[in-house]
C-alpha positions in Angstrom: 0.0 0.0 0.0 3.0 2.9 0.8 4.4 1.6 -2.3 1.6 2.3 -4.6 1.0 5.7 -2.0 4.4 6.7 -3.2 3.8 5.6 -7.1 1.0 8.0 -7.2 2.4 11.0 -5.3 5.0 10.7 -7.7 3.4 10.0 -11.0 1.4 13.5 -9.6 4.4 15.5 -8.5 5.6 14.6 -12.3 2.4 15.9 -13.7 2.0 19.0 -12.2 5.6 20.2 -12.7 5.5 19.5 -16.8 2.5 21.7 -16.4 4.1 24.5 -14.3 4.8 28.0 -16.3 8.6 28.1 -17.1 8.8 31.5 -15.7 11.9 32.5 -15.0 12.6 36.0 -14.5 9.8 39.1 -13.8 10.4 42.8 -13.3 9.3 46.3 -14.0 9.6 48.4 -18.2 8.9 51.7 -16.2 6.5 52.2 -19.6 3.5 51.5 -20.4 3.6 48.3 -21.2 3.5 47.9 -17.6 5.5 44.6 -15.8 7.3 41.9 -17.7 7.9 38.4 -17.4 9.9 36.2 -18.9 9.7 32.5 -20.0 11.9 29.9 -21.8 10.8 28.9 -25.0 8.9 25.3 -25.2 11.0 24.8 -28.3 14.1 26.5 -30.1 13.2 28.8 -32.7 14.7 28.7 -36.5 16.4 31.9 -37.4 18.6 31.6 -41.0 18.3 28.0 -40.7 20.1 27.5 -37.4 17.6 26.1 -33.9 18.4 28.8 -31.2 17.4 28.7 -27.6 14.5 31.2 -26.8 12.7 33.3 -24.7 9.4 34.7 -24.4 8.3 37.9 -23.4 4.9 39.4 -22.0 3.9 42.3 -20.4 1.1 42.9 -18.2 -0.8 46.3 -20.1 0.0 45.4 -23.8 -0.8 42.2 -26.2 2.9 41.6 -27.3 4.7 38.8 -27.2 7.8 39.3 -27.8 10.1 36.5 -28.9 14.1 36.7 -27.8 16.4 34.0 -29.9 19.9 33.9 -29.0 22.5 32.7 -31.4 26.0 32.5 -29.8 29.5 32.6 -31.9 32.8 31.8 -30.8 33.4 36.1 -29.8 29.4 37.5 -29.5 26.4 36.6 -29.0 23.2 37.8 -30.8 20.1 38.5 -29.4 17.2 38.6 -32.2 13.8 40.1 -30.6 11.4 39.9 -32.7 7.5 41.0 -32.7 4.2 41.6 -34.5 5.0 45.0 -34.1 9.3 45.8 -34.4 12.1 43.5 -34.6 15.6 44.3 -33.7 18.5 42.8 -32.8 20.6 43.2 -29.4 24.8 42.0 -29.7 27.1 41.1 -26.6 30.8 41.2 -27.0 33.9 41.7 -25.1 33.1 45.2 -25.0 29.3 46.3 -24.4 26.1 45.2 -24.8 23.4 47.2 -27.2 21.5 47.1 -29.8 21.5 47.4 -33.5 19.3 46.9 -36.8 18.3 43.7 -37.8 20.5 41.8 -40.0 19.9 41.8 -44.0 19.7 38.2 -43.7 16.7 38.1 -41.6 14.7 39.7 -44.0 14.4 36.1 -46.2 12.6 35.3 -42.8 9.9 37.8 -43.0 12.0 40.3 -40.2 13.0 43.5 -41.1 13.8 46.8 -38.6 10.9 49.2 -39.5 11.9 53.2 -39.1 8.0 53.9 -39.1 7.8 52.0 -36.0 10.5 52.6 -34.1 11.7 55.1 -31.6 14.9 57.2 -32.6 16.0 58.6 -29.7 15.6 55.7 -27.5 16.9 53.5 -29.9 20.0 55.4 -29.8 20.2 55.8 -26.2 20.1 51.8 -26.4 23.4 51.6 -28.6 25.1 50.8 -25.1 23.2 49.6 -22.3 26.0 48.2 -20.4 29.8 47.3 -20.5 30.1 44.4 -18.9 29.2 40.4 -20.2 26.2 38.9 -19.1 25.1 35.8 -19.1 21.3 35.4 -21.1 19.2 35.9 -18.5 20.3 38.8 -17.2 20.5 40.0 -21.0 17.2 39.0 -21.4 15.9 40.9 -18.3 17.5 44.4 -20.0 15.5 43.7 -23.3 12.4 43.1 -21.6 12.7 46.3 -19.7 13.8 48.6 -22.1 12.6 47.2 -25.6 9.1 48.7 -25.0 10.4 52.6 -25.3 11.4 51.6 -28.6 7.7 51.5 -29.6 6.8 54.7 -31.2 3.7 55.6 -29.7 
């Protein structure tokens, strides 16, 4: 009887966690987007024909889900967000982290940096947002807080 006790409770404990949100970060955009969370990806995401690990990001006030695929090289990594709305690209090397245009290569996949949608001056106040490496979490935290002032309004 404790043996089929334990079978269950663990067959159940098993269960529940595979349904469990794979949230793994949350914070505040100070915009109006409102609060952010962040999940890993169920699945890797094809960019160029290469499976990257992803991450997926929502916000409390606003309908986006914003989609962050990182593809890592032997001396950067790139960090391609990419939404409904504006797509964008972040890069990490040995010497800052911040953001850029998409690639020209993306736009085979449908993604393309649009100047009608996006913010100027707060895309060029994101050309650095900091000096030191991170690893992709923590990268993934300043993207969800500060891609939403790229949003022109």
């Amino acid at each position: 009887m404790k043996r089929m006790f334990f079978t269950i409770t663990l067959i159940l404990t098993i269960c529940l966690s595979s349904f469990a949100a794979r949230t793994v970060a949350k914070g505040k955009t100070n915009s109006s987007f409102g609060n952010y969370t962040i999940e890993k990806a169920a699945s890797q995401v094809t960019l160029n024909g290469k499976d990257l690990d992803a991450f997926i990001i929502t916000y409390d006030n606003s309908d986006a889900k914003v989609t962050v695929a990182i593809e890592k090289t032997g001396r950067y990594k790139k960090y391609y967000v990419l939404s409904d709305n504006l797509s964008v690209q972040y890069v990490c090397n040995s010497r800052y982290f911040g953001i850029e245009r998409l690639d020209k290569a993306l736009e085979n996949d449908g993604f393309k940096t649009s100047d009608n949608l996006l913010n100027r001056e707060a895309y060029f106040h994101q050309k650095v947002l900091a000096r030191e490496k991170n690893g992709d979490l923590e990268n993934s935290m300043l993207i969800a807080a500060n891609f939403p002032l790229l949003v022109k309004k």
